[in-house]
Each structure stands twice: as C-alpha cells, then as structure tokens.
N, C-alpha and C positions, 0 to 999 in steps of 0.2 A: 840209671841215666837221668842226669836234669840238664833242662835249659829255660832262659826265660827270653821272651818276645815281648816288640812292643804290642805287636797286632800279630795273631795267633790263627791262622784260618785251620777248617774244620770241614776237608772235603775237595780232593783234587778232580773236580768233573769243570766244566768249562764257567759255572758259578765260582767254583773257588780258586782255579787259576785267575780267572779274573779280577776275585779281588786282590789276588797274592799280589800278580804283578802290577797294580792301581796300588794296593798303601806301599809298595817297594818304592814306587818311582816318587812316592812322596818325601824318600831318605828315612823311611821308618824298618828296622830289621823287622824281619817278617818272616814266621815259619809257616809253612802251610803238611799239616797233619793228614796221614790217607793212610787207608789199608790192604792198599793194592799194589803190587810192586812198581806201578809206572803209573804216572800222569794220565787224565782223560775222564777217568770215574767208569759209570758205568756203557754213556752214549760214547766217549771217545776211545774204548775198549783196545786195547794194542793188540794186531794182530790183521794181516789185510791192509791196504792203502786207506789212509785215513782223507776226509775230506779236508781242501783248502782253507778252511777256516780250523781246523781243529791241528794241524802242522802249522799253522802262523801261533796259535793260543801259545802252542807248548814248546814251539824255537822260543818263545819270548819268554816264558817260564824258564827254560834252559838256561837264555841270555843275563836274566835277573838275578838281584843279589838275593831272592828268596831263599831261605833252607830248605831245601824239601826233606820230610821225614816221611817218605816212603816203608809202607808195610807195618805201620802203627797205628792198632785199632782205637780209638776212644772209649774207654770204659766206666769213666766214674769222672764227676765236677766234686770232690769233696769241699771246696772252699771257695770262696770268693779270687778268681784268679789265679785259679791251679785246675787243670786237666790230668785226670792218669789215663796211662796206654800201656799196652802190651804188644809185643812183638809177636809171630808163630813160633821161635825158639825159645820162649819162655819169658825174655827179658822185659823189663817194666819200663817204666818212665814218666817223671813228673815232668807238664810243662806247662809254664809260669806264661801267665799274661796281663799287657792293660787294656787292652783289648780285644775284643773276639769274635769273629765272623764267622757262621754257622753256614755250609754249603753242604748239608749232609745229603740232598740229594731224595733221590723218591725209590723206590722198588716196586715189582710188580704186583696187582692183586690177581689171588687165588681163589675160584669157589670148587667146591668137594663135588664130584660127580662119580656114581658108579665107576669105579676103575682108573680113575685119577691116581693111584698111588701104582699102577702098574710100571715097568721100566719103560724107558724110550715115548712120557708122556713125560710133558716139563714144561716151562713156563719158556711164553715165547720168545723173550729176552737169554732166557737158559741158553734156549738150542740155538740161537744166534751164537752167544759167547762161544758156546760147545763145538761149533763149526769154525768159530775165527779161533780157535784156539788148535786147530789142524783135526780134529774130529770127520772122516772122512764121510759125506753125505752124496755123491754122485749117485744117482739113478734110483736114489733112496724115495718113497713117495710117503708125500710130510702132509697134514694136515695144520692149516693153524686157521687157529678161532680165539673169539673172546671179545673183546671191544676194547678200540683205538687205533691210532695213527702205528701205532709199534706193528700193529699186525700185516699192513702193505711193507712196511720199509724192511723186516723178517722178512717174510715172503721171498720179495724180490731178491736181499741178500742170498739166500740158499737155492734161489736159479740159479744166479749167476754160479753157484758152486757146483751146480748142475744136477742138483733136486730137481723129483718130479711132484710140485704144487698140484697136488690132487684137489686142492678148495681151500680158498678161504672162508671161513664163515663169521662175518659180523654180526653181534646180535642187536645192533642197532637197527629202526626201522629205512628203507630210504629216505623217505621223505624228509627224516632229522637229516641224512648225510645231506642229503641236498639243500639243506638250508644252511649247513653248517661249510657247504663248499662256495654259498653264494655269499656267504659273508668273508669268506678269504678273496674277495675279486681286488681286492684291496693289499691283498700279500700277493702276489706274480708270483713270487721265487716257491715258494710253501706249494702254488700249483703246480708251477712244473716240477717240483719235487716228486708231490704224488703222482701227474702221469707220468714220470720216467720208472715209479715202482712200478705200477698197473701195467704197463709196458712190458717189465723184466718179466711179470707172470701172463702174459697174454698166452691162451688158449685154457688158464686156470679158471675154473669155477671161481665167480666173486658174488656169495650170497648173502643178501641181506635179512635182519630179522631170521639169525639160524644160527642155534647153537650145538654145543657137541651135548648130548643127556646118557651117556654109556660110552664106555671104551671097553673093546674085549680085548682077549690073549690068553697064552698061557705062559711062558717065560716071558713073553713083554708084548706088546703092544701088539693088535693083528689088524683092528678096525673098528671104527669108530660110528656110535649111531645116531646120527644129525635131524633135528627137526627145525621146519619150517613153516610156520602155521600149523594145519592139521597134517602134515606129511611129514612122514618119519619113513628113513632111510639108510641102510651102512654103504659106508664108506673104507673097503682097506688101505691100509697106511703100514708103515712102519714105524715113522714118527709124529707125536703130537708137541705141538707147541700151542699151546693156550694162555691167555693169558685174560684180563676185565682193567685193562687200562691201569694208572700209576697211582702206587698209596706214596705220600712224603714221608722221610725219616723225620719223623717226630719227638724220638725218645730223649736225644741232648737236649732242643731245647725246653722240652717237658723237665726235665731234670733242672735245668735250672732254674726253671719258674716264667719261662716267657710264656706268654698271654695265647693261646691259641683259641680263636675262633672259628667255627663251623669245617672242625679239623684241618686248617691252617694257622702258621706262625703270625701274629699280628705284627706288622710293620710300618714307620710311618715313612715320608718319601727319602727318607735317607734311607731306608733299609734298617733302622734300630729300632729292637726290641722292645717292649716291654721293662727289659731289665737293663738297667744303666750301664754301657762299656760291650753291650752284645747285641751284634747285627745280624741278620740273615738275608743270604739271596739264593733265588734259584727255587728250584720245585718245591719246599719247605710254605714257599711263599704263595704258590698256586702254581701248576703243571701246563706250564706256558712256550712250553721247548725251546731249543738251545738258543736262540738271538737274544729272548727275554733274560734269560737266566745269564747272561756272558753280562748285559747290561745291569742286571740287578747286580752283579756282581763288582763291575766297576763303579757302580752308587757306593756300596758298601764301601769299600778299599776307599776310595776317596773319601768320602765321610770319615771312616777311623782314620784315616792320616791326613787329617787336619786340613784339610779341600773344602771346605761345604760350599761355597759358590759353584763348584768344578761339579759337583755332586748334583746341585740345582737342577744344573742344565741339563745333566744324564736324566734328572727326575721326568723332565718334561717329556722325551723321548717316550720314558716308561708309560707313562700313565695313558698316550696314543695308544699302547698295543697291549693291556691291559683286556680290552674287549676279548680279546684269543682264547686268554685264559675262561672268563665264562661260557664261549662259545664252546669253548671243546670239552668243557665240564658238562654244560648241556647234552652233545653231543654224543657223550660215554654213557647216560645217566643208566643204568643199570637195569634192565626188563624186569620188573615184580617177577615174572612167569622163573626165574632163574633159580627161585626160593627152592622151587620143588624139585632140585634134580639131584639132591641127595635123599639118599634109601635110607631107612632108621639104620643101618646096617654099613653105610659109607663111613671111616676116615673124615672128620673134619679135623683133630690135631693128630696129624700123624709123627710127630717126636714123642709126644704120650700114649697116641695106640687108639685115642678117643674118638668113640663115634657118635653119630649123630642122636642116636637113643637115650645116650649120657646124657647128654646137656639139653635134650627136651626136659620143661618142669621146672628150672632153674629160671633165679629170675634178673641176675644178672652176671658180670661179666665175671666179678669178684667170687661170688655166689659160686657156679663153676668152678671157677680153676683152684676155688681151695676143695671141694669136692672128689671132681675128676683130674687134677692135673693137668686140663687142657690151658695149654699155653706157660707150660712151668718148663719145657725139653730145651733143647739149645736153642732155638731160633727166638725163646722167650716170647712168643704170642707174635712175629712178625707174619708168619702165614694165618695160624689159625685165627688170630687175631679181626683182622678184618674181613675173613670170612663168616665170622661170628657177629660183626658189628651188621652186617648185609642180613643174615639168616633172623637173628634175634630180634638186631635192634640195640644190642650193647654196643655203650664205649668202656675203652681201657680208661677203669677210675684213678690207674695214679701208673706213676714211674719211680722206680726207685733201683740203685745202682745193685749191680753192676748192670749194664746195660747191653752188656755181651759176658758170653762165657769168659771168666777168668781164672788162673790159676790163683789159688788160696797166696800162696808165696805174692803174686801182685796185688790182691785184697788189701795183703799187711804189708803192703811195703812204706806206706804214708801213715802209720801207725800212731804218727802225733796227732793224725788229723780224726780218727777213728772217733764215733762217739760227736763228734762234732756236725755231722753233715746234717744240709739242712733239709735233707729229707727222710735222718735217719729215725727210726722206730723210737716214741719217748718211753720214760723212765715208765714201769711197770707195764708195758704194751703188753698183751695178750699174747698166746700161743697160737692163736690163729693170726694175727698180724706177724711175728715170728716168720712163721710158714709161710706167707705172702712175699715178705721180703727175700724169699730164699730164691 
C-alpha cells in the first residue's frame, strides 16, 4: 500500500486528532496514522462513556476530510518524507509526506520490584485499559501505586466498576502534593476533576510517601508489601496496578533527528521541530494533559497548513499553561529511596529474562544491551529502558529503525531505499554495531 499527504500526523490521542482536524480545515488532505483500531490514543481508550470533550474531538474527526489509517504501526522514516507501517496481518505501507506532525504520545513508566513480573500485577494505565475493555473486576480488591495524576483517575475508574480500592499509595511526599494542588487554584476544572476521583474511592486508603517494595503469590498476585517511612506492611490484593507517572514516545522523533532536550522534543511556538517540515504536539513535548496537548495540537495543524497568525494566537494560550507541565514534573520527581527495591535477583528486562545482577558493573546503556540483551526483546528497551535510565543513570545513546517489531517481508518492502537511511550503520561498521542495530 502507498499514499501521499500533504500534512501526515503521527498519533490518533487528542494531540493528534487535533492537529488532523486544524490542517484539514485549512483545505490540506491529511492523513492521520495510529495503531489502534479507533480514535482517542491511549487517554480516549474506546470502551465505557467517554468524556464531553473527547466525543466532540472525534464527531469532528468523523466529520472531516481527514484519512484515518487506523491500525497502522510506524516503524521506519527511511527517507526524507516517507514513513513505513505495518498492519497486525502482516501488510506494509509507505506513506508519503510534505509535512509532519509527531502526536506520538507518552506511555507508562516502570521500576522492577520483587514480584513485579507476577500475574494480575500491571501498569496502572494496563488495568484500566484491561477493565474498559470488559475484563470483569467487581469485588476484586486492587491496589494501585506509583506516582501521578493517572493513579486517582485509575482508581476511581475501577470503583465505579465496583472494585474494592484497598489503597492507594503515592510515593510523593504531602507537602509536594500540596504545593502542586495550590498552584492548580488557577485551574478549577483540574480541581474538581480530582475531587470527583477522591470521591469515587472514599473510604480507600490515600497514602502518601508509600510505595509497594514486594509483591507475593503463587499463581498470581496475593499481596503486596508497602512501606511508609520506617513502617512496612502487607496488604492483600488481587490486583496491582502500579505505575511512576508518563515516559514520552520518543523513538520517531529520535529517528528523525529532532533536537531532544532534557528528554523532551524541542519545539519552537509553532510546534516545529528541529527538523525542517516536522512538528510535534502533545506529551512528546512535556506531560501537560489533555487541554494542553488538544492545543499543542491545533498550533501544529495550523502552522503546517499555512495559518501561522491563527497559530500565534493558539501560541499565546500555550505559553499561559505551560507552568502545569513543570509543576507536575516537580511533583512526580521520583523518591532516590525507589533505587533500592530491586533484589540482585529481580527482572529488570523481562523480554530478555535480565536481572538486576547483569547489568550491575556495566557502565552504560549501550555497554549492557550488547552484553546481556537487556532491552533487545520486543518492546525494544520501552520498559526496561527507563527503568534503567532511574536505577543507573543511563540514556538510550541512539535510535535506529525498526522501531517496533517488524516482519522481514516489511523491512524489504522499500528496498530502493535500503542502504540509504540516514541512520543506517556506515560502510565497514563493526560486528558489535551490527548487533546493536538488530
């Protein structure tokens, strides 16, 4: 399959609807690329009553001349304005653009703790999805922990499904919450947001500075054992959803060469890149949730379709609520104490089997995975990745395609271009470079 766009987006969540439907109405065809069977990403998840603003997004996506290419993963920029994708039935596809908007969007982060790799223990985004996708959870008693906004808004979701919220546990301390709630007195809606979740779980345990250090079982998950300062505790469960707030999908525009700063996409007020013809909006750009990211998005969209006054104005907008994003960056920042809750004996890549013992000694990220493997299994270093960047101290020193599993038959399907990319391995490279790229 081929097709070519003038303006190509890169992520159906409320970022990239937004800019689909912003360069549409500018008269520019517009394909907007996802690999989810439906609109929404990962916050407007199909499944469940979605909120008023997330059915107005996607009637208007509906309504528009956008293409949507539904269920098509992005795997490789071999060229200057060409993208390959593959389908789940095998099929491939080039597609052509003059420009290109990046809405790829964030996922969760993961750190390795005793018994993390047990069943019915998952990321707390997971067991949401796992529950809207009809996964039966009534009377089921859930823990979730980790730190961020995602962990009340979970929560409350799997009451209302009629989970029994044994605790949440934030390993932020109060006092950050409370600083980080007194600077939203300025957002109303973001507050009553959060006490309608607080709400759904009242008579749940809400601890602060307490994280999960052990999860037991024997076929899956039985209980979990929490500390709090110097007090340590189990708690039975059935289910874990854990989660350390959002890492951005960084790998596209790593691949193309956009400018990333203190692991975010650099942007200027239009939303462009680094690289000439490619914009980005949305969590890529800073983890600023859905208002932000709808508006980054319609910067973008209008900037590539030939608006920049119309662009201006959305700019001005942004740069008001720009503070959120630091605040709630602060507010995540990560407990040092979290280093220690994997055993020499824990799973930190668990698609290669690798545990923490390996990759002590190693002195970096590269160093490792050509070693042990860690971060070479399908998810390519997206879990263990930035659990490795928290424990070590490493970054991923490069990107290179494919950037999801592919089959070999999609590999060679752009076979002219083979050889040419501009991040491919040069002439004589090494057998340990080789291996890298694999």
């Amino acid at each position: 399959m081929r097709d070519s766009f003038d303006i190509l987006v890169v992520g159906a969540g409320p970022a990239g609807i937004a800019a689909a439907v912003s360069a549409a109405a500018c008269g520019k065809r517009v394909g907007l690329v996802d690999d989810n069977p439906a609109p929404g990403g990962q916050i407007w998840r199909s499944g469940g009553q979605l909120p008023p603003d997330a059915q107005w997004s996607i009637a208007s996506l509906v309504a528009s001349s956008v293409a949507r290419l539904q269920g098509w993963r992005v795997f490789d920029a071999p060229g200057p304005g060409l993208l390959h994708a593959e389908r789940g039935d095998g099929e491939s596809a080039e597609f052509g653009y003059k420009s290109l908007i990046l809405a790829t969007g964030a996922r969760e982060r993961f750190l390795p703790f005793p018994g993390w790799t047990l069943p019915n223990v998952m990321g707390a985004g997971g067991l949401d999805a796992l529950v809207r996708g009809g996964a039966p959870i009534a009377e089921k008693r859930v823990v979730v922990a980790g730190t961020g906004p995602l962990l009340l808004a979970v929560a409350a979701h799997l009451a209302r499904h009629g989970a029994r919220i044994v605790a949440v546990c934030e390993q932020a301390p109060l006092l950050r919450l409370l600083r980080f709630g007194a600077q939203l007195l300025s957002e109303p809606a973001k507050l009553r947001q959060g006490a309608d979740y607080r709400a759904a779980i009242r008579g749940a345990r809400y601890l602060t500075r307490c994280w999960i250090v052990a999860a037991q079982g024997r076929d899956r998950v039985e209980s979990v054992t929490v500390r709090q300062g110097n007090r340590q505790w189990n708690l039975p469960c059935d289910f874990v959803g854990c989660g350390f707030h959002l890492v951005p999908n960084l790998e596209l525009p790593a691949l193309l060469g956009c400018r990333i700063d203190d692991g975010l996409v650099s942007v200027d007020e239009s939303m462009q890149t680094s690289v000439s013809g490619a914009y980005c909006a949305g969590e890529p750009t800073g983890i600023g949730g859905v208002e932000l990211a709808v508006l980054e998005g319609q910067i973008a969209g209008l900037a590539a379709g030939g608006r920049p006054d119309e662009a201006k104005k959305q700019a001005r907008r942004r740069r008001g609520k720009l503070g959120f994003v630091r605040a709630l960056a602060q507010a995540c920042a990560l407990d040092p104490h979290l280093r220690g809750l994997p055993t020499a004996d824990t799973r930190v890549c668990r698609c290669e089997d690798v545990r923490l013992v390996a990759l002590q000694g190693h002195s970096n990220w590269r160093d490792a995975k050509l070693q042990t493997r860690c971060g070479m299994g399908p998810c390519q270093g997206r879990v263990c990745g930035p659990a490795a960047e928290f424990l070590f101290g490493w970054r991923v020193q490069s990107v290179r395609p494919p950037i999801f599993p592919a089959l070999v038959s999609s590999l060679g399907s752009g076979s002219d271009l083979i050889g040419h990319h501009p991040n491919s391995a040069p002439q004589g490279a090494s057998p340990e470079f080789a291996k890298e790229t694999l």
